[in-house]
PyMOL Python script that loads the backbone (N, CA, C, O; Angstrom):
from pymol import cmd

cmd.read_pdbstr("""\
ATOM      1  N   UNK A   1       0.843  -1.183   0.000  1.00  0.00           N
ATOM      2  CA  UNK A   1       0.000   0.000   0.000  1.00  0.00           C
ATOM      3  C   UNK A   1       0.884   1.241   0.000  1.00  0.00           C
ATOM      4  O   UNK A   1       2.036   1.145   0.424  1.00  0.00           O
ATOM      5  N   UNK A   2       0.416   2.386  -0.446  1.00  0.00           N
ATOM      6  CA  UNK A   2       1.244   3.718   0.127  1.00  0.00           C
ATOM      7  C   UNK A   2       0.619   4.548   0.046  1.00  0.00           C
ATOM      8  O   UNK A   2      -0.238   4.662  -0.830  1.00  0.00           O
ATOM      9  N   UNK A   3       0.919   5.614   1.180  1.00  0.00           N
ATOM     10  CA  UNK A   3      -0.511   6.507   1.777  1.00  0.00           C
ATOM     11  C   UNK A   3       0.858   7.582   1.583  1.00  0.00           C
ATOM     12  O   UNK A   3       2.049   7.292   1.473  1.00  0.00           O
ATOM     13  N   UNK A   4       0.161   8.972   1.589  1.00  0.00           N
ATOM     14  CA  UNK A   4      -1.023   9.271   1.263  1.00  0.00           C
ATOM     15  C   UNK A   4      -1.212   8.632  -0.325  1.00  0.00           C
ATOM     16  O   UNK A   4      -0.305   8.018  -0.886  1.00  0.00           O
ATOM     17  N   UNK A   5      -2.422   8.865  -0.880  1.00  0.00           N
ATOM     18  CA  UNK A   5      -2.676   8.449  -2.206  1.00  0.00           C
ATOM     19  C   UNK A   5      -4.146   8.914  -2.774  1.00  0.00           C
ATOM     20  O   UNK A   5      -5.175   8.240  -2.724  1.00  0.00           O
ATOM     21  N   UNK A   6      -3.976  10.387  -3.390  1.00  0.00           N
ATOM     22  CA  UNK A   6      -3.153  11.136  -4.141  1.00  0.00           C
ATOM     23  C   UNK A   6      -2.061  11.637  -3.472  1.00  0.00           C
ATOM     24  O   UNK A   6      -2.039  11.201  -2.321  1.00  0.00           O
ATOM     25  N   UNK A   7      -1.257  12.285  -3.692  1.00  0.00           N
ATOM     26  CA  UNK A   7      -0.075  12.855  -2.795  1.00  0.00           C
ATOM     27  C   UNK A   7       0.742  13.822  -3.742  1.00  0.00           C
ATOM     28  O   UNK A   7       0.624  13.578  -4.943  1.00  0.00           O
ATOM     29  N   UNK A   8       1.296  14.548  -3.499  1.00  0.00           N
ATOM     30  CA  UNK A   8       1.635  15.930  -3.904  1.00  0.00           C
ATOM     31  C   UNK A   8       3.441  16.016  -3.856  1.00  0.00           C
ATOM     32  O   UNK A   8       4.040  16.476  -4.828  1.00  0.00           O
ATOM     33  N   UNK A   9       4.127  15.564  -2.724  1.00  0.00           N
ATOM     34  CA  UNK A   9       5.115  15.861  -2.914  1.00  0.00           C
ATOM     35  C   UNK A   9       6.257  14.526  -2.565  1.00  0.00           C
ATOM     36  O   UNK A   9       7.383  14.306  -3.013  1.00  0.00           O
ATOM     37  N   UNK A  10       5.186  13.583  -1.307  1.00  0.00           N
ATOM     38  CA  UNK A  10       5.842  12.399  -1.254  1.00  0.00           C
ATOM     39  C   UNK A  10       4.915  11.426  -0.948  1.00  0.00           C
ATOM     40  O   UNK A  10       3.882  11.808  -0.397  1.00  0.00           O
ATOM     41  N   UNK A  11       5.089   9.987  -1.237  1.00  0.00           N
ATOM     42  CA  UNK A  11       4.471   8.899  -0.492  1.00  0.00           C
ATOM     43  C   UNK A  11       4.984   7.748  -0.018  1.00  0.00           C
ATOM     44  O   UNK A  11       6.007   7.360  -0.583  1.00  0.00           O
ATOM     45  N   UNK A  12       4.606   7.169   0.764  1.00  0.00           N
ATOM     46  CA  UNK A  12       5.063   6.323   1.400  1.00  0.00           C
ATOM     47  C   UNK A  12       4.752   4.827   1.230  1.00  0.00           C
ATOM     48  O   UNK A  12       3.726   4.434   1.784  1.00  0.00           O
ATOM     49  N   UNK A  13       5.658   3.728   0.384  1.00  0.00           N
ATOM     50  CA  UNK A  13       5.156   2.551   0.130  1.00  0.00           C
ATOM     51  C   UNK A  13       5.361   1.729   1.137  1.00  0.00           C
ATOM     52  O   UNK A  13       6.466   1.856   1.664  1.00  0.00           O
ATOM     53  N   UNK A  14       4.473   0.707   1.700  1.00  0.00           N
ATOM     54  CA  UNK A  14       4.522   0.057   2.741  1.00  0.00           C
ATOM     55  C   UNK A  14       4.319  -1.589   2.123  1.00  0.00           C
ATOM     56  O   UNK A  14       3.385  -1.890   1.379  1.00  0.00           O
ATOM     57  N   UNK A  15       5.436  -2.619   2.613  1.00  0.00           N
ATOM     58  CA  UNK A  15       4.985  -4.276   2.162  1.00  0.00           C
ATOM     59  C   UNK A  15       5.680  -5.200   3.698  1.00  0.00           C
ATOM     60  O   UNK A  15       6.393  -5.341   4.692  1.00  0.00           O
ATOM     61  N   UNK A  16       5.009  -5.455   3.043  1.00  0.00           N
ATOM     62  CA  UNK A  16       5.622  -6.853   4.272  1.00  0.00           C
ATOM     63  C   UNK A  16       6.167  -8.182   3.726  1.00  0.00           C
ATOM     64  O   UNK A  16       5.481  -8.680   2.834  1.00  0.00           O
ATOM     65  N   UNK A  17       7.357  -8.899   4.122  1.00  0.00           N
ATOM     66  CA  UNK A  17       7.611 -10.001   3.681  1.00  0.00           C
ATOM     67  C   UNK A  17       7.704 -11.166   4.769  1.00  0.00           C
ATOM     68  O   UNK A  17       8.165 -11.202   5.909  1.00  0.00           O
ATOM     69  N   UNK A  18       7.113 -12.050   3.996  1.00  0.00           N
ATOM     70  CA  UNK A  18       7.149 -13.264   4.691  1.00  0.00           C
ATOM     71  C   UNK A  18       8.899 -14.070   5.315  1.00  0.00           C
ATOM     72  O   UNK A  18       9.214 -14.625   6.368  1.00  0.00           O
ATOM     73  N   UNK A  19       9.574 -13.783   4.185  1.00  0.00           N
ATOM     74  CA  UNK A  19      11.074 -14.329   4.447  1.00  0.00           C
ATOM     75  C   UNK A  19      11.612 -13.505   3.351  1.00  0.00           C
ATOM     76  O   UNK A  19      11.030 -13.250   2.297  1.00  0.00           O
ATOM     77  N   UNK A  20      13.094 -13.013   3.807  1.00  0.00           N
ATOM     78  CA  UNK A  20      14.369 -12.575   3.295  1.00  0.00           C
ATOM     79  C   UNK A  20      13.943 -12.693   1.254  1.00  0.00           C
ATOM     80  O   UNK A  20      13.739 -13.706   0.586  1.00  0.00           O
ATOM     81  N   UNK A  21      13.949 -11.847   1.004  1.00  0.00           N
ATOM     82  CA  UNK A  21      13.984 -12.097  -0.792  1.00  0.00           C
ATOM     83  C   UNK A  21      14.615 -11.047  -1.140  1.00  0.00           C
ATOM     84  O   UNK A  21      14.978 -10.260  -0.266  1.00  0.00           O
ATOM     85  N   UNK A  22      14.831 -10.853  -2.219  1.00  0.00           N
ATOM     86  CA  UNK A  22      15.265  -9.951  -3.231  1.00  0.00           C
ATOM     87  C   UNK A  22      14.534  -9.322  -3.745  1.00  0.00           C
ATOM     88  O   UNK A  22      13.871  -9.715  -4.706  1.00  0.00           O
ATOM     89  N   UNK A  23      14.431  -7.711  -3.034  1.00  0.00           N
ATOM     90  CA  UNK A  23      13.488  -7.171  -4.149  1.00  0.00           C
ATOM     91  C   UNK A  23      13.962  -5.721  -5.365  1.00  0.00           C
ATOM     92  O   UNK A  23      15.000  -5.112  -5.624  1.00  0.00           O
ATOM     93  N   UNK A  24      12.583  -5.680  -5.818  1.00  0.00           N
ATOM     94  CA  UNK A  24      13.020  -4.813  -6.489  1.00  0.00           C
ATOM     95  C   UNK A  24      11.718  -4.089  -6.503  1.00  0.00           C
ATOM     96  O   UNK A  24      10.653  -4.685  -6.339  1.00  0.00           O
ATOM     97  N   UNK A  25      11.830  -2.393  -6.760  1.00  0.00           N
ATOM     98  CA  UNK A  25      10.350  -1.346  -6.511  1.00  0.00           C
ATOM     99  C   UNK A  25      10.935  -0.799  -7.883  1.00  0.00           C
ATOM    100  O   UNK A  25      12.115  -0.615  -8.182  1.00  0.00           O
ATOM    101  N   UNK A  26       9.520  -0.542  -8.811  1.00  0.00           N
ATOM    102  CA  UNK A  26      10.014   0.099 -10.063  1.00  0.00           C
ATOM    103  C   UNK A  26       8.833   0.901 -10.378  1.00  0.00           C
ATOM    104  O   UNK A  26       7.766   0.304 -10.525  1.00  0.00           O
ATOM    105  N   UNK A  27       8.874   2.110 -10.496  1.00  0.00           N
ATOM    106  CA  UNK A  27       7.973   3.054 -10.359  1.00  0.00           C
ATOM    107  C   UNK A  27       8.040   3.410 -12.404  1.00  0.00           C
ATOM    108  O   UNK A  27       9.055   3.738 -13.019  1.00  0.00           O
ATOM    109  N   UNK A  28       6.480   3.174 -13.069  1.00  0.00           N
ATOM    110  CA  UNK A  28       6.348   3.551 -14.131  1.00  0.00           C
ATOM    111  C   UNK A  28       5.421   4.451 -14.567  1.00  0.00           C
ATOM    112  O   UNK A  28       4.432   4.472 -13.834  1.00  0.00           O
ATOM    113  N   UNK A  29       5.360   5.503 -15.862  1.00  0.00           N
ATOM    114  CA  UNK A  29       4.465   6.209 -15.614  1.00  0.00           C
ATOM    115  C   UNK A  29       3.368   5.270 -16.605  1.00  0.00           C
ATOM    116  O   UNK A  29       3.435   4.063 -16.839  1.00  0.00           O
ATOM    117  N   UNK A  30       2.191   6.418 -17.164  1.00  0.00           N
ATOM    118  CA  UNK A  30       1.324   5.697 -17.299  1.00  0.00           C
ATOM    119  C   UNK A  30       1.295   4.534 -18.732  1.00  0.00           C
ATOM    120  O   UNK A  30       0.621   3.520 -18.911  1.00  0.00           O
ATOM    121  N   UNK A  31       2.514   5.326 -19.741  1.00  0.00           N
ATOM    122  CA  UNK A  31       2.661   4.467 -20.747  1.00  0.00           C
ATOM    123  C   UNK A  31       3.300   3.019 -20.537  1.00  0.00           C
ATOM    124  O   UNK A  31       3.191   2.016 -21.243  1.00  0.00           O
ATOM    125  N   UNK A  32       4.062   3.239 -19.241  1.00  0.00           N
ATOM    126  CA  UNK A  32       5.224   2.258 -19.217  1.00  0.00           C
ATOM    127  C   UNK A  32       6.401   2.149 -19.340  1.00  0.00           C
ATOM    128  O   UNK A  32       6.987   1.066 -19.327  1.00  0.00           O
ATOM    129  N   UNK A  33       6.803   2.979 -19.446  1.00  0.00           N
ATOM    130  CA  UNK A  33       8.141   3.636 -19.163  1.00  0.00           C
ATOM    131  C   UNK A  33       8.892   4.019 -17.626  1.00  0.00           C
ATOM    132  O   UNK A  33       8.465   4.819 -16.794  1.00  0.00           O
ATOM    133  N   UNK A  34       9.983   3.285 -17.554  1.00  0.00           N
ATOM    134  CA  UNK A  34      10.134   3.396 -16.041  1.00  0.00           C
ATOM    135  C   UNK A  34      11.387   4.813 -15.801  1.00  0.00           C
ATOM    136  O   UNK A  34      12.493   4.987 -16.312  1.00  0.00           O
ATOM    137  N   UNK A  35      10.704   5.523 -14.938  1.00  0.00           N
ATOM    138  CA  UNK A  35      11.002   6.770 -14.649  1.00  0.00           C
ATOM    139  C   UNK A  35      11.932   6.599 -13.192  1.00  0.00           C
ATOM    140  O   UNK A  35      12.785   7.406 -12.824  1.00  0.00           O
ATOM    141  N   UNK A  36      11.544   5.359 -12.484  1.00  0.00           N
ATOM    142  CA  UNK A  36      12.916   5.677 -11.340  1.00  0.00           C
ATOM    143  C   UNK A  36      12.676   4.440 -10.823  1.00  0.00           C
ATOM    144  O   UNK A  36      11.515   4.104 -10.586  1.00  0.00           O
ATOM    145  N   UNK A  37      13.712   3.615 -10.582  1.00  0.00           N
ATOM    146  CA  UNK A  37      14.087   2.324  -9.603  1.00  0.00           C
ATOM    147  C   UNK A  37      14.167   2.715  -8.286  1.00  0.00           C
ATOM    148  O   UNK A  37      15.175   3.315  -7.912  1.00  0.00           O
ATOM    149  N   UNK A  38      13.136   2.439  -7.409  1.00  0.00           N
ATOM    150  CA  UNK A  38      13.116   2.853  -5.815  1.00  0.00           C
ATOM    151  C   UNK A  38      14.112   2.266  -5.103  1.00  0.00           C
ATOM    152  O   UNK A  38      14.670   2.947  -4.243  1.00  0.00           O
ATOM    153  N   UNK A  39      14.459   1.118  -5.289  1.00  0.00           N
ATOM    154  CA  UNK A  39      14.868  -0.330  -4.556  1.00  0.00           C
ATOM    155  C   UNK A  39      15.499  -1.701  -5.359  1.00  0.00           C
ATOM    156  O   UNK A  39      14.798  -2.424  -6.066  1.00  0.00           O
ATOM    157  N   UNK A  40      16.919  -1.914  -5.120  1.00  0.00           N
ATOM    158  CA  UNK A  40      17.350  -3.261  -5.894  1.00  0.00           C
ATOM    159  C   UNK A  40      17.787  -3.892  -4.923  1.00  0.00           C
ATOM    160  O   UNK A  40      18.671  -3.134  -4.523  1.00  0.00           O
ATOM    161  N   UNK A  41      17.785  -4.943  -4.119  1.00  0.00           N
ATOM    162  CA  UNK A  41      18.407  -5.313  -3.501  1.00  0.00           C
ATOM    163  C   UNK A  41      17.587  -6.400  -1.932  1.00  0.00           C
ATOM    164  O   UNK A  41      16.383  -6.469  -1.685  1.00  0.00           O
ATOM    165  N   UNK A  42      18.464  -6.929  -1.332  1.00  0.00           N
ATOM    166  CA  UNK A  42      17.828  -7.823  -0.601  1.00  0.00           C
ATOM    167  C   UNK A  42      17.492  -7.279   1.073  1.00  0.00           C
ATOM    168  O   UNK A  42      18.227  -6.751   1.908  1.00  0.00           O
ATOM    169  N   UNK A  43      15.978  -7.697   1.112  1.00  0.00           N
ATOM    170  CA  UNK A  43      15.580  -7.319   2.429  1.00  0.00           C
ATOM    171  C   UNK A  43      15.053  -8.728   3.472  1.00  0.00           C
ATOM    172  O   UNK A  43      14.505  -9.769   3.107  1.00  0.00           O
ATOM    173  N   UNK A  44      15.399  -8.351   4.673  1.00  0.00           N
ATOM    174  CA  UNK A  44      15.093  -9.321   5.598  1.00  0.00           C
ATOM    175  C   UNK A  44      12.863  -9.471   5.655  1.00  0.00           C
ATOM    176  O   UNK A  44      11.946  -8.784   5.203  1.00  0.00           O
ATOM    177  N   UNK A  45      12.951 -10.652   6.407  1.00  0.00           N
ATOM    178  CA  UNK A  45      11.473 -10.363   6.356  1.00  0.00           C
ATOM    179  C   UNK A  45      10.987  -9.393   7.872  1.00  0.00           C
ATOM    180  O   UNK A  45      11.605  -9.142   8.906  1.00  0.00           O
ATOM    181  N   UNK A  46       9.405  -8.984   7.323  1.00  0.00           N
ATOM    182  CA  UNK A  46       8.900  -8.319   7.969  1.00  0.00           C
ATOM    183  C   UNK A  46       8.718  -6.906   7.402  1.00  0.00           C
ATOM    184  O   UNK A  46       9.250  -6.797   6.297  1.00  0.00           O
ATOM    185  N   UNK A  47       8.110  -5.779   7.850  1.00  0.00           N
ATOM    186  CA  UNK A  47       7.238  -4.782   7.418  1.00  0.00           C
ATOM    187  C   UNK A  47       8.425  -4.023   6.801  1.00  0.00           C
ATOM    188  O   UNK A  47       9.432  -3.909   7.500  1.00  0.00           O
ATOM    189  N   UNK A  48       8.411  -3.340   5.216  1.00  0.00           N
ATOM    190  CA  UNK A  48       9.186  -2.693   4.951  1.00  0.00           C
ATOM    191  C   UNK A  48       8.254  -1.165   4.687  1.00  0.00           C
ATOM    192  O   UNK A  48       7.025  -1.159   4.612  1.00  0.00           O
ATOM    193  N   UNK A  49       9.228   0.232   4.554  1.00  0.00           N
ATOM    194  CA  UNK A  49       8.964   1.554   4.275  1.00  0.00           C
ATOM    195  C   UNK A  49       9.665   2.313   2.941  1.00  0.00           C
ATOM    196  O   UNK A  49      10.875   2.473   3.107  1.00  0.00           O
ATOM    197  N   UNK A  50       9.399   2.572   2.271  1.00  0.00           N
ATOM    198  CA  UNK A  50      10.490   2.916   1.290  1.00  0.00           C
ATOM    199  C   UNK A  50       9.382   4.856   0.657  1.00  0.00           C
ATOM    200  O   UNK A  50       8.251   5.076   0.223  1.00  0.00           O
ATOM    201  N   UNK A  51      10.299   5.515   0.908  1.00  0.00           N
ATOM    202  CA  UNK A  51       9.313   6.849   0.357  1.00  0.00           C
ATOM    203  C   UNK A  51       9.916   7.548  -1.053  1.00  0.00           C
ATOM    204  O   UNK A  51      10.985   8.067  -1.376  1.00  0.00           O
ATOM    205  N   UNK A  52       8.519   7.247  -1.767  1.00  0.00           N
ATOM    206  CA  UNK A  52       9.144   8.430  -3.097  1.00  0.00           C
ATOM    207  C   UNK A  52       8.495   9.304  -3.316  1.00  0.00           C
ATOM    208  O   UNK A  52       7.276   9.464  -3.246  1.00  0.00           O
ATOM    209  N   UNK A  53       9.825  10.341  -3.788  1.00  0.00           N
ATOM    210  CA  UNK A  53       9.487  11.560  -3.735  1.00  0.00           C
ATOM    211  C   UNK A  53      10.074  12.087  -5.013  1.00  0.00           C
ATOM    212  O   UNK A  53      11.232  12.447  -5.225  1.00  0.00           O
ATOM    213  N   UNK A  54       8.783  12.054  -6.024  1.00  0.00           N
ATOM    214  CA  UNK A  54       9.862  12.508  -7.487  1.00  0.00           C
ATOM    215  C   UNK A  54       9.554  13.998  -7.406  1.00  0.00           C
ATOM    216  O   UNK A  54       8.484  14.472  -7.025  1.00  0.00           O
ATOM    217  N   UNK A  55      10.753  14.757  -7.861  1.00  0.00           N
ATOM    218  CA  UNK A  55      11.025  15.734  -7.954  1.00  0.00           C
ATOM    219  C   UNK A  55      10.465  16.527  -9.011  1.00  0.00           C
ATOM    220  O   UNK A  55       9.655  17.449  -8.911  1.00  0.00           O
ATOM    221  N   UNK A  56      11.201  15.870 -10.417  1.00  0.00           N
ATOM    222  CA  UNK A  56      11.052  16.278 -11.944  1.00  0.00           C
ATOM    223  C   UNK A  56       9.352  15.650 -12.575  1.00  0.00           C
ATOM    224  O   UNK A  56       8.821  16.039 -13.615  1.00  0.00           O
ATOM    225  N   UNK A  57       8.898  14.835 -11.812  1.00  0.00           N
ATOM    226  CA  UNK A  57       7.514  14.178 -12.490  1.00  0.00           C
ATOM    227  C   UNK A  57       6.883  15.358 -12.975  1.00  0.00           C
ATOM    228  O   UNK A  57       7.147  16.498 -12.593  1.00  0.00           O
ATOM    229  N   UNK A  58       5.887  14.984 -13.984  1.00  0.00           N
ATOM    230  CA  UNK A  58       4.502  15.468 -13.693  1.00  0.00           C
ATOM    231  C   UNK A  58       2.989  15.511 -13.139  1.00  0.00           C
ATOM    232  O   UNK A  58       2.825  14.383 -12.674  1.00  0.00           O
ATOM    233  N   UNK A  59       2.324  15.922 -13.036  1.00  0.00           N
ATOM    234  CA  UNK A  59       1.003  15.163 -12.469  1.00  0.00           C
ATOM    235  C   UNK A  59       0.488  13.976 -13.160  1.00  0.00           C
ATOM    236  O   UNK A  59       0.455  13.728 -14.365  1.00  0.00           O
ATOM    237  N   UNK A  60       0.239  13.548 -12.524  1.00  0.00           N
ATOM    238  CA  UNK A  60      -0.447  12.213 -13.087  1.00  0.00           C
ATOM    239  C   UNK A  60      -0.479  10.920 -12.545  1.00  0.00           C
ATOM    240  O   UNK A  60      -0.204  10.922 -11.345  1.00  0.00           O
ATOM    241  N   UNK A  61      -0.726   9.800 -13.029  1.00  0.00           N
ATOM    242  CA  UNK A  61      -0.601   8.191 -12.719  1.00  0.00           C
ATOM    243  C   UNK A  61      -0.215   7.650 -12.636  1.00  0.00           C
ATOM    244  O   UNK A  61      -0.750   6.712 -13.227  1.00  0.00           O
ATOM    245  N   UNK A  62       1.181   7.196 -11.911  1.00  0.00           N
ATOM    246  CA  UNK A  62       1.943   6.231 -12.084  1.00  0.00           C
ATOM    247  C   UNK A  62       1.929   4.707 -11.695  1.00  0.00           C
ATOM    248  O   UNK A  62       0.872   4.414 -11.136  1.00  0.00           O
ATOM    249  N   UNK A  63       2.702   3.774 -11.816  1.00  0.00           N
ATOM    250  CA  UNK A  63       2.351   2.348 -11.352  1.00  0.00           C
ATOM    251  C   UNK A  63       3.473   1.970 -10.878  1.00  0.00           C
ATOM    252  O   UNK A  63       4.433   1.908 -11.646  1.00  0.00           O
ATOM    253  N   UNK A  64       3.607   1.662  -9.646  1.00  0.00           N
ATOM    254  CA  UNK A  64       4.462   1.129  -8.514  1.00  0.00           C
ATOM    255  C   UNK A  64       4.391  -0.510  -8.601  1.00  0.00           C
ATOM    256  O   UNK A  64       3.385  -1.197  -8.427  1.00  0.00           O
ATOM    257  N   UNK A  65       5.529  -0.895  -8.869  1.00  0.00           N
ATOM    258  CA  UNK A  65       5.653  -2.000  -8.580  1.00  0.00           C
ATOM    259  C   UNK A  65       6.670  -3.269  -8.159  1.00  0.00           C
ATOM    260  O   UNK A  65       7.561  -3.671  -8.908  1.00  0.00           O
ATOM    261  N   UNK A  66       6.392  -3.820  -6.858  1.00  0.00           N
ATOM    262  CA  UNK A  66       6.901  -4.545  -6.171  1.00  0.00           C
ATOM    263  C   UNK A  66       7.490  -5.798  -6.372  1.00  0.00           C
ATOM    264  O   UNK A  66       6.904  -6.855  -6.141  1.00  0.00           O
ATOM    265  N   UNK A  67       8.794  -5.696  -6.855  1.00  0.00           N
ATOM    266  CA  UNK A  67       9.036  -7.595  -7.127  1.00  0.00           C
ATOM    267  C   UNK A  67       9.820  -8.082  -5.598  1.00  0.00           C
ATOM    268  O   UNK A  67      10.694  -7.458  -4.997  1.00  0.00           O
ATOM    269  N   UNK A  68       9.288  -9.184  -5.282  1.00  0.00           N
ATOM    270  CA  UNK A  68       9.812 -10.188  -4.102  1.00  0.00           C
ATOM    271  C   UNK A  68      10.000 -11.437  -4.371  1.00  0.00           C
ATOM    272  O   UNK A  68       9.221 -12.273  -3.912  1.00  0.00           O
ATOM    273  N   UNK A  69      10.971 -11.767  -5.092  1.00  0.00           N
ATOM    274  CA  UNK A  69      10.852 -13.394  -5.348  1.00  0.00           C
ATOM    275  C   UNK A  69      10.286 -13.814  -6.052  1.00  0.00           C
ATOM    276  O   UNK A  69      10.789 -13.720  -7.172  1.00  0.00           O
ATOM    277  N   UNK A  70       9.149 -14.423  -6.003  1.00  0.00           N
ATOM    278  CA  UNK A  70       8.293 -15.184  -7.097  1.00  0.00           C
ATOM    279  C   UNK A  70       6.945 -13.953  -7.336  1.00  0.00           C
ATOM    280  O   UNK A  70       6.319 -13.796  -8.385  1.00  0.00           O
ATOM    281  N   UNK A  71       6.722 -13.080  -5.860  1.00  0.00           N
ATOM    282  CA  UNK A  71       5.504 -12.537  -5.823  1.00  0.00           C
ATOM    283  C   UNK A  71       5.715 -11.040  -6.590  1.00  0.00           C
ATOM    284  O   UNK A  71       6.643 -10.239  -6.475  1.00  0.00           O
ATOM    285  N   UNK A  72       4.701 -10.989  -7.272  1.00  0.00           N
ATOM    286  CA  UNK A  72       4.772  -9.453  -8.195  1.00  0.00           C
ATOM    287  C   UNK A  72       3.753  -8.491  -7.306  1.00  0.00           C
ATOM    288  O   UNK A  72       2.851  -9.234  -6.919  1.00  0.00           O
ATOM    289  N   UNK A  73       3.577  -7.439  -6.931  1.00  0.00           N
ATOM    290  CA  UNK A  73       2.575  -6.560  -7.096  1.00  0.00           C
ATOM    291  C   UNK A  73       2.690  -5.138  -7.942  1.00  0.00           C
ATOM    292  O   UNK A  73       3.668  -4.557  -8.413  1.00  0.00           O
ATOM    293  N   UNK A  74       1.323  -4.838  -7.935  1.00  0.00           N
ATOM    294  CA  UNK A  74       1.590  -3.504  -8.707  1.00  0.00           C
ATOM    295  C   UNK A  74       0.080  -3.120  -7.898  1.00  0.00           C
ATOM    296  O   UNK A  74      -0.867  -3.832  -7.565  1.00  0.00           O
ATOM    297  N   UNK A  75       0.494  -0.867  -7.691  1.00  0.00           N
ATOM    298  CA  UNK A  75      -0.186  -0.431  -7.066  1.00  0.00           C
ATOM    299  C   UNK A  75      -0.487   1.015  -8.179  1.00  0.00           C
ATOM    300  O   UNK A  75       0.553   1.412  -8.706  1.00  0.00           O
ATOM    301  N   UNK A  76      -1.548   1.671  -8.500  1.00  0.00           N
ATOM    302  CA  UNK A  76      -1.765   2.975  -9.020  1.00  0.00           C
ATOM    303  C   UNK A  76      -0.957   4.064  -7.823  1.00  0.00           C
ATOM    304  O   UNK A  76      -0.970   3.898  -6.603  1.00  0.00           O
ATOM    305  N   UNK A  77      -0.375   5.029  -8.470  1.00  0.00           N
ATOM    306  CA  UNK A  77      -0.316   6.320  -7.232  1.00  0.00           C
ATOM    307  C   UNK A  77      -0.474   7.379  -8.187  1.00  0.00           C
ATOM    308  O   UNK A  77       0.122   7.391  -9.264  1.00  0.00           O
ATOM    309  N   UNK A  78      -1.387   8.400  -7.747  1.00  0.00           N
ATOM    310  CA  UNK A  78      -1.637   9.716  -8.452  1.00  0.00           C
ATOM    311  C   UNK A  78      -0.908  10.735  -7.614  1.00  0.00           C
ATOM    312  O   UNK A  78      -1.184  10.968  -6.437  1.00  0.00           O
ATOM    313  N   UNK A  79       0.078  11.345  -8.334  1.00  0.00           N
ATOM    314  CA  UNK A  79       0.656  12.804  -8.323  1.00  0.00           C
ATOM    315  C   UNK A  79      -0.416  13.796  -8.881  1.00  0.00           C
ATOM    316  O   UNK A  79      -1.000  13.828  -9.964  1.00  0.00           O
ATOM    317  N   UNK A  80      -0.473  14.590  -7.781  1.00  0.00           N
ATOM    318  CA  UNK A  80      -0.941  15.963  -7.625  1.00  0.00           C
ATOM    319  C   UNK A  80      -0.405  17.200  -7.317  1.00  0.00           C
ATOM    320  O   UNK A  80      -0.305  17.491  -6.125  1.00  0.00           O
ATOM    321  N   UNK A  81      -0.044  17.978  -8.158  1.00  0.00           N
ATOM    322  CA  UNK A  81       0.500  19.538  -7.597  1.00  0.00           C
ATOM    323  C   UNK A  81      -0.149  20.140  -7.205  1.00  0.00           C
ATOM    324  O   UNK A  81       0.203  21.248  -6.800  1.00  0.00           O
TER     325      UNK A  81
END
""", "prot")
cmd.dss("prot")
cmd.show_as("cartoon", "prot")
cmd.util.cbc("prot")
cmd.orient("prot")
């Protein structure tokens, strides 16, 4: 999840892992084009925080998304100025 959502200048992605994986957070805009890699690398399990805060974006829709191992997610976040 990541709150706030719409959000204006930053937000905050929140996951939890079951056990130690490798992840990766890849933030795209709405065509699909990836505009910034949040996160490469390996985390222990239990509740993670990671905050983005794009600078240069524009308003609009982007798609956040979470790789852990085998498990994918993907979340909408709307930028608002």
């Amino acid at each position: 999840t990541n709150y706030p959502n719409p959000f204006s200048d930053k937000t905050i992605i929140s996951f939890t892992l079951p056990r130690h994986e490798n992840v990766t957070i890849l933030i795209h805009d709405f065509a699909g084009r990836l505009v910034e890699r949040l996160f490469d690398g390996i985390l222990e399990d239990g509740t993670h925080s990671i905050t983005f805060s794009p600078k240069a974006l524009r308003p609009g829709t982007y798609q956040c998304t979470v790789h852990a191992g085998p498990l994918l997610r993907s979340r909408s976040l709307l930028l608002v100025r």
